[in-house]
C-alpha positions in Angstrom: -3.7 23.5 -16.3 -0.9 22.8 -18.5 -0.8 19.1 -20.5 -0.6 16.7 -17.9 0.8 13.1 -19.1 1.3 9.7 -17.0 3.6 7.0 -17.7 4.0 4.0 -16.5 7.5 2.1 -17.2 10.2 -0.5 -15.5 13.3 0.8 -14.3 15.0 -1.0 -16.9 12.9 1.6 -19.5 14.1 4.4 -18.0 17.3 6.3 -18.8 20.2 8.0 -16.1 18.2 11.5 -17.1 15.0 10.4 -16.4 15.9 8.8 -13.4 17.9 12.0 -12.4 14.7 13.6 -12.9 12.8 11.3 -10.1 16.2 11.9 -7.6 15.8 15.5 -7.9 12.0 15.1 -7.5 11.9 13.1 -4.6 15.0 15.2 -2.6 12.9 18.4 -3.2 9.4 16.4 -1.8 10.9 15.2 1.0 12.9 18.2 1.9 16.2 16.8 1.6 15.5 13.3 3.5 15.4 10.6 1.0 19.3 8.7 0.8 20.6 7.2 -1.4 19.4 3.9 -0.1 15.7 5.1 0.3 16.0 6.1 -3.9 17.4 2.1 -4.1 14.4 0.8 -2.6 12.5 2.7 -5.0 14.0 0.6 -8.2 13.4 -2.2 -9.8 9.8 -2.5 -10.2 7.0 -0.3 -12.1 6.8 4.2 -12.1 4.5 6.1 -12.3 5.6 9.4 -13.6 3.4 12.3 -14.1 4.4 15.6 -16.5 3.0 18.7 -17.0 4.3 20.8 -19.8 7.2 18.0 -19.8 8.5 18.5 -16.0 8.1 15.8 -14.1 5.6 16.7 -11.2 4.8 13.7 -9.3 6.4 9.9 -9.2 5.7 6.6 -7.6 6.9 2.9 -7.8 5.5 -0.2 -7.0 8.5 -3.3 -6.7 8.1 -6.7 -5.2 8.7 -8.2 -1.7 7.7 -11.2 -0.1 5.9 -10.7 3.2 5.6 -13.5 5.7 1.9 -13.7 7.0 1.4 -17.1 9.2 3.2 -19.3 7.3 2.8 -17.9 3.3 5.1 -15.7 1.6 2.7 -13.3 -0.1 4.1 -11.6 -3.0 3.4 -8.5 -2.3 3.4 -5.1 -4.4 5.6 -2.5 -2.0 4.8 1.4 -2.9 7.2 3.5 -2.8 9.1 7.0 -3.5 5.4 8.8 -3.9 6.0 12.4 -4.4 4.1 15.1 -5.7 6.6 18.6 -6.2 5.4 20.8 -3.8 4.4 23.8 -6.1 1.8 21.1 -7.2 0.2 19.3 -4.4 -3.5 18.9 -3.6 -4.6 18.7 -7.2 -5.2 15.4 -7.5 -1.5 14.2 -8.7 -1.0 11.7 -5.9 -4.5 10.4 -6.3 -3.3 9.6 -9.9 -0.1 8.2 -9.2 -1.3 6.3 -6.8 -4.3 4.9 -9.3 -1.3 3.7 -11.4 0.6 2.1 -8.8 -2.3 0.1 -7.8 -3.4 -1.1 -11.4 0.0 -2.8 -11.2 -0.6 -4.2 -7.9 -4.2 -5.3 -9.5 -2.6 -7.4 -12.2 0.3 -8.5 -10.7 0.5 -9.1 -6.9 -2.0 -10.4 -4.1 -1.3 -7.6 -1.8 -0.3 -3.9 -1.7 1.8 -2.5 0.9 3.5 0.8 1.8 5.0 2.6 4.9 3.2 6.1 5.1 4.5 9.3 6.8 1.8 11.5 8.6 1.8 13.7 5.5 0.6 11.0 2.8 -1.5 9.1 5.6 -4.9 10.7 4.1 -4.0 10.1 1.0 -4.0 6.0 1.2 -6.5 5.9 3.7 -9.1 7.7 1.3 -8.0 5.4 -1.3 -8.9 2.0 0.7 -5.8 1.3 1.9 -6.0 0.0 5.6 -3.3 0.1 9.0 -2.0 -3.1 9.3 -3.6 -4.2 13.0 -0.8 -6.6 13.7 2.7 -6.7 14.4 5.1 -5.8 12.1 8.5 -7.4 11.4 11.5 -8.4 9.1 13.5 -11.5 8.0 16.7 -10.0 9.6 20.2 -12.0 8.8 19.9 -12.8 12.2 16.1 -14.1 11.8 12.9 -12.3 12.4 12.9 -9.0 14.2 9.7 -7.0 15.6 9.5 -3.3 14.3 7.3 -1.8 16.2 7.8 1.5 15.3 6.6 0.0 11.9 3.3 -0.4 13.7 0.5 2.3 12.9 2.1 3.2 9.5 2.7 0.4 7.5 -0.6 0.0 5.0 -1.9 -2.8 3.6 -4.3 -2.9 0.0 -6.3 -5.6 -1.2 -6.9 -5.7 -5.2 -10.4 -5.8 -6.2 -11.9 -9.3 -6.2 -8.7 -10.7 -3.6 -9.4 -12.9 -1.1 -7.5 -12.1 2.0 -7.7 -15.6 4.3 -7.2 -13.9 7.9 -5.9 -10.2 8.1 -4.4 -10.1 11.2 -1.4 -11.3 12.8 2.3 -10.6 12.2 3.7 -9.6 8.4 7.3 -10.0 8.3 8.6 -8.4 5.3 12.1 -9.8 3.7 15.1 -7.7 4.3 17.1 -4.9 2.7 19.9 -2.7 3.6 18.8 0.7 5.2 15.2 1.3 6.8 14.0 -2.3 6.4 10.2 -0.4 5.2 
């Protein structure tokens, strides 16, 4: 295998090329269906970027929400834009972006969450992550809204050593233009 490096950096650290780099990445992962506002949602927060022989091969972020959960606004670690290119999947690359992703969530939040598609489903379940049993919903500008196509794919993480009080229940997440998850 060539020389495989991770970094881990803030938006604000990284340049228009390398953040070309992750557009062009994620378009070619998701076959053409990540917008422009699904790359927006992805900003902000930490990346993980994996290279091997210098081209980037995999990304993820981590940025913060607040989620609603009976009465607390959690701040909450939201994963997103996890891609591996697909001439490189099922070597481990999204195992260790995802490692990255939640070291942040580790130090800095009291809960990880993420929306997965059928595809990466394994992947966070056979890291620990968790379907959210409850409801699932937004702080609309019109007030909360139920997404119940949310339901079954939204994924909850609790850092090592967390205390989670009561998981279950409804987790409104605050809003944001485009697919609210």
């Amino acid at each position: 295998m060539s020389d495989t490096r991770t970094h881990l950096a803030h938006t604000s650290q990284l340049g228009a090329d390398v953040l070309g780099e992750v557009r062009v990445l994620l378009g070619g992962a998701f076959d053409g269906d990540f917008g422009d506002e699904d790359f927006e949602h992805a900003l902000g927060g930490m990346h993980v970027l994996v290279r091997e022989g210098g081209e980037l091969v995999a990304h993820g972020s981590v940025v913060q929400r607040r989620v609603l959960h009976r009465g607390r606004a959690l701040r909450t670690g939201y994963v997103e834009a996890v891609a591996v290119r697909a001439d490189r999947r099922r070597r481990g690359l999204g195992g260790q972006v995802m490692a990255g992703l939640e070291g942040v969530i580790e130090r800095a939040y009291v809960l990880g969450a993420l929306s997965a598609s059928d595809e990466g489903a394994r992947l966070y379940a056979g890291r620990g992550w968790a379907v959210w049993g409850g409801q699932i919903g937004a702080l609309s500008p019109a007030g909360p809204v139920r997404l119940a196509e949310e339901e079954g794919s939204t994924y909850v993480w609790l850092p090592p050593g967390g205390v989670w009080g009561d998981p279950a229940g409804r987790l409104d997440f605050d809003w944001r233009d485009g697919d609210v998850l």
